[in-house]
C-alpha positions in Angstrom: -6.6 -52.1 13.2 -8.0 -48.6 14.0 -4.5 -47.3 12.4 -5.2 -49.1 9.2 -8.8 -47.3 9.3 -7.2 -44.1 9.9 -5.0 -44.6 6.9 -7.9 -45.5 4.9 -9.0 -42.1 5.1 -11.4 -42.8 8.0 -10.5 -40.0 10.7 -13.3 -39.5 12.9 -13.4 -41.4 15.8 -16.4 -44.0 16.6 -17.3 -47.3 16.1 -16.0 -49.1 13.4 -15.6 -53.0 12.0 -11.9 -54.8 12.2 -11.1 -57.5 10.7 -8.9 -60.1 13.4 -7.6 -63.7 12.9 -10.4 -64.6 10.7 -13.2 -62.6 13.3 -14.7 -59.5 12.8 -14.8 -57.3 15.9 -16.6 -54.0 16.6 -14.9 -51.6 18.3 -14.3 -47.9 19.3 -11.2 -46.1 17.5 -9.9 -43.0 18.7 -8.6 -41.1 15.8 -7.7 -37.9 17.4 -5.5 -38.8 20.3 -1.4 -38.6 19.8 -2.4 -38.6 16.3 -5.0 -41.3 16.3 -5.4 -44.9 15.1 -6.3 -45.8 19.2 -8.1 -49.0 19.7 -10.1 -48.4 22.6 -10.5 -51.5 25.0 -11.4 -50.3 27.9 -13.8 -46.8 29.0 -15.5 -45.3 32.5 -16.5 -42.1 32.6 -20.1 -42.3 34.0 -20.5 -44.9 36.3 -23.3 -46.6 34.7 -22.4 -49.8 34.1 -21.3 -52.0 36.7 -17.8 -53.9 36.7 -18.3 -56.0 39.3 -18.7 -59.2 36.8 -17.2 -62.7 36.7 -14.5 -64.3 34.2 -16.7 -64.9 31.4 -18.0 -60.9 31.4 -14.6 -59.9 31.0 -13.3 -62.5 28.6 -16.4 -61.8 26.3 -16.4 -57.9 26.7 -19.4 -56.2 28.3 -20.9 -52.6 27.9 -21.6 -50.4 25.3 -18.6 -48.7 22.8 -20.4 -45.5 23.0 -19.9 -45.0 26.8 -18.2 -47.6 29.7 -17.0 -50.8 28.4 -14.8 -53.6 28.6 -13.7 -55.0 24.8 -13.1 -58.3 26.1 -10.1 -60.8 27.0 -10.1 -62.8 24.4 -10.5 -60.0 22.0 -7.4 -58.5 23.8 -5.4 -61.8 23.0 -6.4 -61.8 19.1 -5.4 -58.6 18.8 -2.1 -58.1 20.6 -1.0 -61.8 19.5 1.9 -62.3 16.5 2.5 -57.9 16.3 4.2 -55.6 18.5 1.3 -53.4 20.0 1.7 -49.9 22.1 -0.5 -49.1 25.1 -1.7 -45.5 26.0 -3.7 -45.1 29.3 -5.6 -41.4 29.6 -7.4 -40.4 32.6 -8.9 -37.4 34.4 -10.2 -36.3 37.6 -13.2 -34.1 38.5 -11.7 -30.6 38.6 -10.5 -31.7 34.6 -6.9 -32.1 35.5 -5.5 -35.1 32.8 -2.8 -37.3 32.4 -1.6 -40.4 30.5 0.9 -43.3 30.3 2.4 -44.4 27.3 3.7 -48.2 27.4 5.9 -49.4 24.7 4.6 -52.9 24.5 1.2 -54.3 25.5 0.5 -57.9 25.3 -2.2 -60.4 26.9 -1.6 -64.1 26.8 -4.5 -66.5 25.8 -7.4 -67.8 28.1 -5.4 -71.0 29.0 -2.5 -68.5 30.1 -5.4 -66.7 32.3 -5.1 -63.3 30.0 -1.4 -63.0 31.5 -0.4 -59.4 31.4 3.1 -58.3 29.8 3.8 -54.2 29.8 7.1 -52.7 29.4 8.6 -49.7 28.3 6.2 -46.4 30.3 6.5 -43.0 29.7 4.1 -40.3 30.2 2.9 -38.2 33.2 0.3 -40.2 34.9 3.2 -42.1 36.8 3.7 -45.7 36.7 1.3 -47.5 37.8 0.9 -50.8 35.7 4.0 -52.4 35.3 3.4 -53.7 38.8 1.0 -55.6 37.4 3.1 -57.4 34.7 3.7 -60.9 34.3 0.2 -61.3 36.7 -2.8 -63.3 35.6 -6.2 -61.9 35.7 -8.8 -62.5 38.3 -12.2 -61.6 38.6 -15.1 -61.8 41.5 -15.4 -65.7 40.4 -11.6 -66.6 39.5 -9.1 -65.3 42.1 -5.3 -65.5 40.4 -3.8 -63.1 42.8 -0.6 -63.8 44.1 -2.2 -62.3 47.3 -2.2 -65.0 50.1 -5.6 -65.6 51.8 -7.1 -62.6 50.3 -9.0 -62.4 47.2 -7.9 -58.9 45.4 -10.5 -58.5 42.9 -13.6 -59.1 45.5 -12.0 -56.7 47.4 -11.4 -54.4 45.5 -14.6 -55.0 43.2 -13.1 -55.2 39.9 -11.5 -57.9 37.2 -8.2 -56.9 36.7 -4.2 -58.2 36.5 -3.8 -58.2 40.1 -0.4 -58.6 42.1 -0.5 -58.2 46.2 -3.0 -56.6 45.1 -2.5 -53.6 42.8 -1.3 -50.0 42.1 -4.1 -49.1 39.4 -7.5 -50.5 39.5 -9.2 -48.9 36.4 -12.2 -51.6 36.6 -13.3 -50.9 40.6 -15.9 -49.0 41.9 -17.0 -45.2 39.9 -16.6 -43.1 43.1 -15.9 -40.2 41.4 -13.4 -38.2 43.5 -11.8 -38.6 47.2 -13.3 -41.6 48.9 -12.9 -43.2 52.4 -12.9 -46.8 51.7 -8.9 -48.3 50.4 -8.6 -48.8 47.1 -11.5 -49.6 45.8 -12.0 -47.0 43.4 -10.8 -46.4 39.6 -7.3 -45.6 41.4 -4.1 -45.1 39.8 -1.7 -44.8 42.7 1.0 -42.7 41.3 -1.0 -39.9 40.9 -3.9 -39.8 42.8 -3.2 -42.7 45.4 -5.5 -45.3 46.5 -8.1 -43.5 48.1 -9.2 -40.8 44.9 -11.3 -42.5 42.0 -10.7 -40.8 38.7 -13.9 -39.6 37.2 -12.5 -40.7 33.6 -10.0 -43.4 32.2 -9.4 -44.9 29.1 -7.3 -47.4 27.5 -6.3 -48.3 23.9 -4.0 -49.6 22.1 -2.1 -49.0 18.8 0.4 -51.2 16.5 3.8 -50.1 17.2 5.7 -50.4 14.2 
């Protein structure tokens, strides 16, 4: 893990090499946040890359470490599977106002569950916005597992995620970058900004608990 890196003596954060159920995975470690040893799965804060992609993009990972990316479903499954793992969510808006959530423990099932969500345990000042979303499957553009009826949540709100009836954060939708007009289609996170502001950065990692 990026913690184990950390305690290595590695403490400047970048992209570095873990060692996972018998895979080696790059990834991005954030070694100065709430004192570091962040695995960082998930990035936006230019609105380059586009996350408007199918089930396989996300359960492979797409992007680049060093700027917007998703790690990767089935990488999140290896590496929240058989340990306890803590979730910290940090975001911004445009005028450089910042907040974050803290959740207690993060876990995603395998593919065969359909990367089922569990989060518990939030604190922070970013507001709630997630554990909505637990116990959910994810869907993308291509694979709608919404428990939405007749209305498929991640086409319509352009974005793979763990989506309910349909969400109350929606890190992966469209990089609007401020107020926006359209409903929830943004990078929203509803308990602080609402549905109709997309966050101009927002990051998400995660960290052994124990």
């Amino acid at each position: 893990s990026c913690r184990d890196i950390m305690e290595r003596g590695q403490t400047r954060s970048g992209i570095y090499t873990v060692f996972v159920k018998y895979q080696l995975i790059q990834v991005y470690c954030d070694m100065d946040t709430d004192g570091g040893g962040w695995l960082v799965f998930q990035r936006r804060r230019d609105g380059v890359q586009d996350f408007r992609l199918g089930w396989t993009d996300y359960a492979d990972g797409f992007g680049k470490l060093s700027r917007d990316f998703w790690l990767g479903n089935r990488n999140l499954n290896l590496l929240t599977s058989g340990q306890r793992v803590s979730l910290r969510v940090d975001m911004g808006d445009k005028d450089g106002q910042v907040r974050y959530a803290l959740y207690q423990d993060f876990n995603v099932e395998s593919e065969l569950e359909k990367f089922k969500l569990s989060v518990h345990g939030y604190s922070g000042n970013a507001g709630d916005s997630l554990s909505y979303h637990d116990r959910h499957l994810f869907s993308t553009i291509d694979k709608d597992n919404d428990k939405g009826e007749n209305e498929d949540c991640a086409s319509r709100y352009k974005g793979g995620w763990w989506y309910a009836q349909c969400h109350h954060s929606n890190p992966n939708g469209l990089y609007l970058n401020g107020t926006h007009t359209s409903n929830a289609d943004g990078i929203n996170w509803y308990h602080w900004r609402g549905h109709r502001y997309s966050l101009s950065f927002f990051e998400m990692k995660i960290r052994p608990s124990n």
